[in-house]
N, CA, C and O of each residue as an XYZ file, in Angstrom:
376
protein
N      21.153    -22.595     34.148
C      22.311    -21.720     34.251
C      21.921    -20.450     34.994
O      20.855    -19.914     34.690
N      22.901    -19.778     36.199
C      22.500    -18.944     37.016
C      23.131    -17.563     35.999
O      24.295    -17.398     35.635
N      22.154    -16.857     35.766
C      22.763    -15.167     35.324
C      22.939    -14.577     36.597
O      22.250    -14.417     37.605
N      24.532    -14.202     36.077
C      25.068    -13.034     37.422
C      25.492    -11.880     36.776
O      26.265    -11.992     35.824
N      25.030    -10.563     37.219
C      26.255     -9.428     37.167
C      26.686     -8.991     37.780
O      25.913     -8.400     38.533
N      28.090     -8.814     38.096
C      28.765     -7.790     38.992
C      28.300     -6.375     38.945
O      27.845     -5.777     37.971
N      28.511     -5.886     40.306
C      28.307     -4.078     39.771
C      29.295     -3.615     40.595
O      29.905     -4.310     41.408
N      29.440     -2.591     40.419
C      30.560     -1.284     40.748
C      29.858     -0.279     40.457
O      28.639     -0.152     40.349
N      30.824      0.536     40.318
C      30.279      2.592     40.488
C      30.332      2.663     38.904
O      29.386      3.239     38.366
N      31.479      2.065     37.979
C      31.515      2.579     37.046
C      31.518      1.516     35.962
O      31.877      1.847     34.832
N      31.228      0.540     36.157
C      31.383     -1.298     35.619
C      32.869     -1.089     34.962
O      32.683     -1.833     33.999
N      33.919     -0.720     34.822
C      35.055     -0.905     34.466
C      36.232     -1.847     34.981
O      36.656     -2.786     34.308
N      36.661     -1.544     36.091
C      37.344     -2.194     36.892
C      37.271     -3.205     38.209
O      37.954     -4.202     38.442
N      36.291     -2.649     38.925
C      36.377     -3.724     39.778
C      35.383     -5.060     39.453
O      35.583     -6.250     39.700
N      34.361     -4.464     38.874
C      33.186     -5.321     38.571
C      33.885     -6.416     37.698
O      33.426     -7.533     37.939
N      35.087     -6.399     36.540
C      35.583     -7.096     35.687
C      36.575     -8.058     36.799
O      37.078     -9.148     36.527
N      36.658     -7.506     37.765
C      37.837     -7.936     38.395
C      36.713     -9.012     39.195
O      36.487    -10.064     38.597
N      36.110     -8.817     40.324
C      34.790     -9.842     40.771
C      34.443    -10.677     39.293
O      34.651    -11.888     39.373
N      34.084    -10.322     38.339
C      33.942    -11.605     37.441
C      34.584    -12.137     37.149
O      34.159    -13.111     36.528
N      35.738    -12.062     37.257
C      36.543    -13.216     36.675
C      36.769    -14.341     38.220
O      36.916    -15.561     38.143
N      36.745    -13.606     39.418
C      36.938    -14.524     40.550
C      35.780    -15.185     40.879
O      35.755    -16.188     41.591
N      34.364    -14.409     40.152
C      33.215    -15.564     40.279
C      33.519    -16.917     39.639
O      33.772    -18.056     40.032
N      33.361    -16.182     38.302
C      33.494    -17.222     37.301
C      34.594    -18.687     37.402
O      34.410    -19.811     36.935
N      35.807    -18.122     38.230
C      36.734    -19.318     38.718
C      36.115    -19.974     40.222
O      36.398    -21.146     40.466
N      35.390    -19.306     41.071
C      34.524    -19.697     41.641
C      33.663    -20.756     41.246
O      33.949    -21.821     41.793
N      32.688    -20.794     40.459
C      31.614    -21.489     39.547
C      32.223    -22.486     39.157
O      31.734    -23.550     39.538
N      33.664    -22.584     38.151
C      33.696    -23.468     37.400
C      34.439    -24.441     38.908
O      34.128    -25.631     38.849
N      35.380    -24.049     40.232
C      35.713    -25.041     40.854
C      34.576    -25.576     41.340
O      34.673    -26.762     41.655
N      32.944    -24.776     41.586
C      32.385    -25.560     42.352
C      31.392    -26.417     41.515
O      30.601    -27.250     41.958
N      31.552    -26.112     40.431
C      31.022    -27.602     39.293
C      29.433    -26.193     39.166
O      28.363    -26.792     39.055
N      29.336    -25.283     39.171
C      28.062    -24.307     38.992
C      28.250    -23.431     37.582
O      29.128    -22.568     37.543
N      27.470    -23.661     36.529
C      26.674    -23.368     35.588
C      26.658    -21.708     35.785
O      26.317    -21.111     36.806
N      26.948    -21.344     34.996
C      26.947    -19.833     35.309
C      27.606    -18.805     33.895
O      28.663    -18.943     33.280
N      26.205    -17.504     33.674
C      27.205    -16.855     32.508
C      27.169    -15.676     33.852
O      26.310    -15.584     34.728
N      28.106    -15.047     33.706
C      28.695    -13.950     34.451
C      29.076    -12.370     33.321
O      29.861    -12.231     32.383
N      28.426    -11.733     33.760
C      29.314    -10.120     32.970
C      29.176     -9.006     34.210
O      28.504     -9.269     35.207
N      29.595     -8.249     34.112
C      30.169     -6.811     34.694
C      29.291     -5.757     34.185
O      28.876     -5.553     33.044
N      29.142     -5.271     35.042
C      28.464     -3.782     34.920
C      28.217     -2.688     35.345
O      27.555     -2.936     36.353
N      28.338     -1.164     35.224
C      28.259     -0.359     36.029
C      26.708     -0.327     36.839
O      25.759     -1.031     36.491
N      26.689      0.491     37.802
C      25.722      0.582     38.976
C      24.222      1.056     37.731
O      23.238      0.351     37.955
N      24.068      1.828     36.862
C      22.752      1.991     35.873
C      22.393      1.401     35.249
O      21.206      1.121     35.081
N      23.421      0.968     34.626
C      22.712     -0.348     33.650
C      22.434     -1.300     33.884
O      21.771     -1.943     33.070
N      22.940     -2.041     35.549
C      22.781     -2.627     36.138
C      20.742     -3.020     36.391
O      20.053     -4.033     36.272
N      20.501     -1.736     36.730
C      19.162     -1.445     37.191
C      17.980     -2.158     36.001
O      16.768     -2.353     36.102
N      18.852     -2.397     34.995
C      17.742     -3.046     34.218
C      18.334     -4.190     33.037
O      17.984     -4.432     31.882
N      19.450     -4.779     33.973
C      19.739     -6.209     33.938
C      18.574     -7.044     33.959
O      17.686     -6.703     34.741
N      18.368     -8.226     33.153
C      17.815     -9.436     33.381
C      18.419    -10.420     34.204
O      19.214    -11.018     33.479
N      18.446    -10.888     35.337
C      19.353    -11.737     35.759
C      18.999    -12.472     37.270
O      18.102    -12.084     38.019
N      19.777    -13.449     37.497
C      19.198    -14.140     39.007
C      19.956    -13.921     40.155
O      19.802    -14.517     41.222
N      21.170    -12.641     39.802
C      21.817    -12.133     41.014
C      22.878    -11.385     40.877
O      23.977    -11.747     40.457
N      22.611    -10.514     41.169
C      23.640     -9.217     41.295
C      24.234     -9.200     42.674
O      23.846     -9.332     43.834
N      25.419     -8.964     41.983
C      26.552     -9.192     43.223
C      27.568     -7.710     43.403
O      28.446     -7.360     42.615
N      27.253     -7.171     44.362
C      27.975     -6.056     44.404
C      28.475     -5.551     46.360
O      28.034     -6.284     47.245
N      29.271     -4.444     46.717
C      29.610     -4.235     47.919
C      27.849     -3.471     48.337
O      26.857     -3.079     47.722
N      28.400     -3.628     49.991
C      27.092     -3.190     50.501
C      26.386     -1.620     49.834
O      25.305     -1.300     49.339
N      27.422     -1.062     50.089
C      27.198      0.465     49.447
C      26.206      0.925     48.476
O      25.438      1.887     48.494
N      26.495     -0.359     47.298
C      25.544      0.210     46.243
C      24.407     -1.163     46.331
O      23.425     -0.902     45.636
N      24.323     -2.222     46.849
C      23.516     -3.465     47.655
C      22.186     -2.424     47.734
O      21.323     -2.496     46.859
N      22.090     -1.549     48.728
C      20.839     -1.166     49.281
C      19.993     -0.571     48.029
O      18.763     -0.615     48.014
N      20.665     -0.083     47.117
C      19.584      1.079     46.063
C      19.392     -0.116     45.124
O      18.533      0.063     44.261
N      20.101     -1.453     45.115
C      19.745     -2.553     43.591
C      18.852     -3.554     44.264
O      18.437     -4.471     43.555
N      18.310     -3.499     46.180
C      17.652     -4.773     46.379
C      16.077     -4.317     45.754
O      15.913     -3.245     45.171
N      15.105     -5.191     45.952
C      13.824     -5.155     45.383
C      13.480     -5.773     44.383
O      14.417     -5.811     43.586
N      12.663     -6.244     44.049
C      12.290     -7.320     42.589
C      12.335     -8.362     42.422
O      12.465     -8.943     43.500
N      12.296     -9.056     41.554
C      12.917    -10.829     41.879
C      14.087    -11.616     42.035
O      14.393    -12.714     42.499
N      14.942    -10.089     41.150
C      16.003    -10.508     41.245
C      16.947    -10.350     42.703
O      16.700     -9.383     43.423
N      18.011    -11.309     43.104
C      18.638    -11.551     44.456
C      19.845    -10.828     44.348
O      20.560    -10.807     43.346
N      20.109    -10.058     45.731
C      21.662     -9.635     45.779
C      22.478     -9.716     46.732
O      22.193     -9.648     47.928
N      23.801     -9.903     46.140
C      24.184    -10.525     47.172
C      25.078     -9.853     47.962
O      25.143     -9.937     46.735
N      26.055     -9.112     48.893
C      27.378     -8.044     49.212
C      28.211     -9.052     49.284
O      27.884    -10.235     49.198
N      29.251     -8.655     49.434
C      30.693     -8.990     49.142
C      31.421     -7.592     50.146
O      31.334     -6.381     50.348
N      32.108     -8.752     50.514
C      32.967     -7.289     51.755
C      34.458     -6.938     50.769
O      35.244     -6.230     51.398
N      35.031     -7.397     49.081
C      35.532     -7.109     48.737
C      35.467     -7.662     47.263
O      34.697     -8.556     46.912
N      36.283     -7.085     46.525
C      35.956     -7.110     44.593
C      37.101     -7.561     44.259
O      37.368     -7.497     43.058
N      38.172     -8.178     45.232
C      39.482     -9.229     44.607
C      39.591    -10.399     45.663
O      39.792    -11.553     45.284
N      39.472    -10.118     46.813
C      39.667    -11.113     47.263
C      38.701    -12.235     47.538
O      37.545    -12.160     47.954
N      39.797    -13.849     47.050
C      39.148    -14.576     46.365
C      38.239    -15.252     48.067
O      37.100    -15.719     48.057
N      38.870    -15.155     48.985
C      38.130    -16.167     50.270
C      37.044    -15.120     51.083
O      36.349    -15.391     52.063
N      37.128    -13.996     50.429
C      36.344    -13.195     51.132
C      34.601    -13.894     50.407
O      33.494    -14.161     50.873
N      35.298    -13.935     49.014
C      34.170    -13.537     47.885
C      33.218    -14.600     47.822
O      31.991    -14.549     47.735
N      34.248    -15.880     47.902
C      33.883    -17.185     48.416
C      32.719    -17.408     49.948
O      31.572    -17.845     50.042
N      33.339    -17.066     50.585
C      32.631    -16.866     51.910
C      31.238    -16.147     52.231
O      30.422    -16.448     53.102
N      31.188    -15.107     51.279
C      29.989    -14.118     50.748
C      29.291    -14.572     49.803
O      28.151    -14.117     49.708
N      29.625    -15.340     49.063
C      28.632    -15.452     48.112
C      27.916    -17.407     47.832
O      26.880    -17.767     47.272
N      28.746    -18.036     48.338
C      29.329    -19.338     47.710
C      27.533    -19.703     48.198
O      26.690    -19.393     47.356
N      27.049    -20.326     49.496
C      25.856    -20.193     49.794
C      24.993    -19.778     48.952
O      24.502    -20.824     48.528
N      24.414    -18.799     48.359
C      23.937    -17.828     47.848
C      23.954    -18.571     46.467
O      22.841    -18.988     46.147
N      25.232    -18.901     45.338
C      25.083    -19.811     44.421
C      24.752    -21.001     44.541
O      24.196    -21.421     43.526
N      24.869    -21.841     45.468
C      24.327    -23.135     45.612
C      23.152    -23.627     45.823
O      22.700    -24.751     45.603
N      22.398    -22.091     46.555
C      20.816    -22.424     46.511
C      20.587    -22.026     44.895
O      20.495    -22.883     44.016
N      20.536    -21.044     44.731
C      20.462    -20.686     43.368
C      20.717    -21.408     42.283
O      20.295    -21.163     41.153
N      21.653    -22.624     42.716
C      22.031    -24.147     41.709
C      21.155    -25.104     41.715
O      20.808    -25.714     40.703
N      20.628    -25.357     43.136
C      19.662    -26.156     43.410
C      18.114    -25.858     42.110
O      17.562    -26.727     41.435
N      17.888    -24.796     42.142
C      16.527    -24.098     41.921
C      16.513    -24.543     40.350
O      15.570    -24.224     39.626
């Protein structure tokens, strides 16, 4: 099972909003996945196999083992798809 968290500035809103379009993501593409939301700090010391957030806050969360991924948006579903979908499927493989 792949651990994901969303991040945002403040984990409230958009980050909840990206998880729920992962998570319907995952379950159409048959991918194993717990998903939660989180703001940009607490983020920093997540356990997990990929943080998914816009480029903005991307650059200060890359480094470590864990993978990240940008997203050019936090609702839309073909953007999110297009950005990330790759990215879970290797990560399914593994």
């Amino acid at each position: 099972m792949i651990k994901i968290v969303t991040v945002c500035g403040n984990g409230i809103g958009s980050s909840l909003m990206l998880k729920m379009k992962i998570e319907e993501i995952c379950e159409e593409q048959g991918i194993a996945a717990q998903v939660e939301s989180s703001d940009f700090n607490a983020a920093l010391g997540k356990d997990c196999d990929l943080l998914v957030t816009v480029k903005e806050l991307a650059s200060q969360l890359e480094g470590g083992k864990r993978r990240v991924a940008v997203i050019r948006s936090y609702i839309n579903k073909k953007k999110i798809i297009s950005d990330i979908l790759p990215v879970l499927q290797e990560l399914n493989q593994h």
